[in-house]
C-alpha positions as CSV (number, residue, x, y, z in Angstrom):
1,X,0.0,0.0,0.0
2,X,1.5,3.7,-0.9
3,X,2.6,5.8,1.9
4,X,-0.7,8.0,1.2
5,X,-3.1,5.6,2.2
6,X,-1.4,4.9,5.6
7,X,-0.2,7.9,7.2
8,X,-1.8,9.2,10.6
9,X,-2.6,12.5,8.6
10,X,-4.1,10.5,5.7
11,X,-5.8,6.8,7.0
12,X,-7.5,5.6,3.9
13,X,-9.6,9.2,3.7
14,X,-11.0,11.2,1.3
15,X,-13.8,12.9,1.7
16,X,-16.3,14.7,-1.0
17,X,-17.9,17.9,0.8
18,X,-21.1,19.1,-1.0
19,X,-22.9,22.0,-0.4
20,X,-25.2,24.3,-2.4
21,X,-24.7,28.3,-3.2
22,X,-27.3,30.3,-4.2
23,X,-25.5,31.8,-7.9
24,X,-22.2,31.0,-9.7
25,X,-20.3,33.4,-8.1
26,X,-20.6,33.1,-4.9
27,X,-20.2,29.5,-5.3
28,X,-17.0,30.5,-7.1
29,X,-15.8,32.8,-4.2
30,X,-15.9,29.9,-1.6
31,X,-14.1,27.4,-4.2
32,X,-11.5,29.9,-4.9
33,X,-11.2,30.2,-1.0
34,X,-11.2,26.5,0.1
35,X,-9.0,25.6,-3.1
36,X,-6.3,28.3,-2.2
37,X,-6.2,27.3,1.2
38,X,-5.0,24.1,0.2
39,X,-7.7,22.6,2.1
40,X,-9.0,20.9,-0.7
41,X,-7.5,20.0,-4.6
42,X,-10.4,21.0,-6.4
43,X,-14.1,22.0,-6.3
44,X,-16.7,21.5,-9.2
45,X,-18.9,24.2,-9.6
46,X,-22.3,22.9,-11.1
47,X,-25.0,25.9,-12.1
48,X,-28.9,24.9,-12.7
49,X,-30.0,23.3,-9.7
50,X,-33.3,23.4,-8.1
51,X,-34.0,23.0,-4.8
52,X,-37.3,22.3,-3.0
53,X,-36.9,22.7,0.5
54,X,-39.1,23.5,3.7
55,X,-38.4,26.9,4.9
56,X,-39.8,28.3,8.5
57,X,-43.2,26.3,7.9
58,X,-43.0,27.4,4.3
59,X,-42.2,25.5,1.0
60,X,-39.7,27.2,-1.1
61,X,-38.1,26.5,-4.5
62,X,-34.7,28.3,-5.7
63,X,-32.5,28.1,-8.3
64,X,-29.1,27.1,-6.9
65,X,-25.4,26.0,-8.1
66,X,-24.0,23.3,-6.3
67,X,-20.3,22.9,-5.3
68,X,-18.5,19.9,-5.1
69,X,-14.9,19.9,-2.8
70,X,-12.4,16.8,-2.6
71,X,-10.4,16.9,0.0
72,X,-9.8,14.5,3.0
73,X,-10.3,13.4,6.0
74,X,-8.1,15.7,7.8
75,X,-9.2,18.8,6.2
76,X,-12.6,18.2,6.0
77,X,-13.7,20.2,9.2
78,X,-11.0,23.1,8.6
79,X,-12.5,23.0,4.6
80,X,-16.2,23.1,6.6
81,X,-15.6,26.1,8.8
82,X,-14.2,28.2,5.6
83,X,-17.1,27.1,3.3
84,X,-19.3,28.1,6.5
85,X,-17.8,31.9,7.3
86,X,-17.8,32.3,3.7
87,X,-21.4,31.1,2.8
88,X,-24.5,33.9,3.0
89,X,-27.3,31.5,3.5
90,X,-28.2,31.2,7.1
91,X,-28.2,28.0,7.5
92,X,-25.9,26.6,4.7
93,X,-25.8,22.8,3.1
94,X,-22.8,21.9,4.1
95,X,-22.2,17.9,4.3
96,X,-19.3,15.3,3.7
97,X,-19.4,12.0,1.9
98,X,-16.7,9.2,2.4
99,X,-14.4,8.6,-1.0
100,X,-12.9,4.6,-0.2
101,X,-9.8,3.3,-1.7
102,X,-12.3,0.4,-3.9
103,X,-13.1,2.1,-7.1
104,X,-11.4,5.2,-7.0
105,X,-8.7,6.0,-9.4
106,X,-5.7,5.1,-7.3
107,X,-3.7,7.8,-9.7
108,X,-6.2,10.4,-9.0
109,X,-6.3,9.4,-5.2
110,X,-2.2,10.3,-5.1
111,X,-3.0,13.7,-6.6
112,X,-5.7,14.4,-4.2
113,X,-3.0,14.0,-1.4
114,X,0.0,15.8,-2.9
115,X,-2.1,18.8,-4.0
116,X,-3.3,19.2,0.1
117,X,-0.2,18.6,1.3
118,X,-0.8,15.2,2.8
């Protein structure tokens, strides 16, 4: 097994964060933001989303653009709190998702670690 998977910093995890935004640019702002704090190796910015949600007792729809953040274990909460101070909504979307070792791209796994420093 590579030295990636098995350090203390870096025990088999990846994680995908996923939260929404409600335009492209501020979606944009907090990728730029997480990305250039190293605290993730990329985020995919994905415009035309609708959400359907429940509101304050209220249904709402809204056009939204998700944004998509892999990083790892070890940054995930760091990459959270950023995403958080730099979100408007009140109460943003902000979740994580594991990423395992079995049926990744081992390749793309490698430049997941090297571009967070781990």
């Amino acid at each position: 097994m590579s030295r990636f998977l098995t350090t203390n910093r870096f025990p088999l995890g990846r994680k995908t964060l996923y939260t929404t935004a409600p335009d492209a640019q501020t979606a944009q702002a907090i990728a730029q933001a997480v990305v250039e704090a190293r605290l993730a190796a990329c985020a995919n910015i994905i415009p035309g989303m609708r959400s359907v949600y429940r509101w304050k007792d209220a249904i709402e729809t809204a056009e939204e653009v998700v944004a998509i953040f892999e990083t790892t274990i070890a940054l995930a909460e760091e990459a959270c709190a950023l995403i958080l101070r730099h979100h408007p909504y009140e109460t943003p979307c902000v979740v994580s998702l594991p990423v395992g070792a079995a049926g990744s791209n081992p390749a793309y796994l490698a430049w997941l670690a090297g571009e967070t420093g781990l």
